[in-house]
N, C-alpha and C positions, 0 to 999 in steps of 0.2 A: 568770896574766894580770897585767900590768905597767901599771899606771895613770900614764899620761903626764900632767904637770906641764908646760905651758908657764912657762917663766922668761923676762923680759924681757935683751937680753943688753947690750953698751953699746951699742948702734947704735940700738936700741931704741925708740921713743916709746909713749907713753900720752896717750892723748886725754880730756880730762872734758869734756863736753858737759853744760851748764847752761841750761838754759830757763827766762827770768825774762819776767814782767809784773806789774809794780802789785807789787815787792817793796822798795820801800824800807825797809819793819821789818824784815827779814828777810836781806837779802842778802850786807852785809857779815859777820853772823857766821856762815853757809856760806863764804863767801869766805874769811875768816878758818880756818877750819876746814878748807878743801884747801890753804891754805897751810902747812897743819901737817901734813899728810903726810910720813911717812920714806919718803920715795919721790924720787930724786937732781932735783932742778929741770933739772937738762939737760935730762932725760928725758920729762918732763911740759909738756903744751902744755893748757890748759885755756881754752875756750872758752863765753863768756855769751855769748849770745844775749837781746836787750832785744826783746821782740816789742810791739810799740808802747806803750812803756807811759805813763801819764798821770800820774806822779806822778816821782819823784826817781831812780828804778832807776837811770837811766844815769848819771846824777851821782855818785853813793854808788859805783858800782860803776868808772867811770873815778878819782876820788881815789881808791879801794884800789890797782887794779892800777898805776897812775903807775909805780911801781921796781917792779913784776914782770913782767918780759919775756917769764914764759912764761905771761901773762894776757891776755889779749886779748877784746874788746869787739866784739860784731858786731850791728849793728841792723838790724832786721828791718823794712823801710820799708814793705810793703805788705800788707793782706792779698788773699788769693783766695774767692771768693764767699763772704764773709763767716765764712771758716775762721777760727782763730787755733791759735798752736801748731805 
């Protein structure tokens, strides 16, 4: 039996999905730390999510990504009966 390896190939993307609230201490150096992936930046699309947060997340987290185009910032403007997440 032959144990199959997915390998990304160049066409390829890779998605990181980050779910942040109330991480202003926190966030930039996760951030910092997927930007140091040896994983080609074409390739990689990474994704915050600011689920309403009340302190500086989205601040912190828009000056990082500013020159990283493959960072992107999505805020999460509502909740559903009192879900969060």
């Amino acid at each position: 039996m032959t144990d199959l390896i997915s390998i990304p190939t160049r066409n390829s993307k890779v998605s990181v999905l980050i779910a942040a609230r109330n991480e202003e201490n926190f966030i930039e150096q996760l951030l910092q730390s997927v930007s140091e992936l040896s994983f080609p930046k074409e390739q990689l699309e990474v994704l915050i999510g600011d689920d309403l947060s009340t302190d500086t997340t989205a601040e912190v987290v828009k000056s990082f990504i500013k020159d990283k185009p493959y960072m992107r910032l999505v805020s999460v403007q509502e909740s559903t009966n009192e879900l969060k997440g």
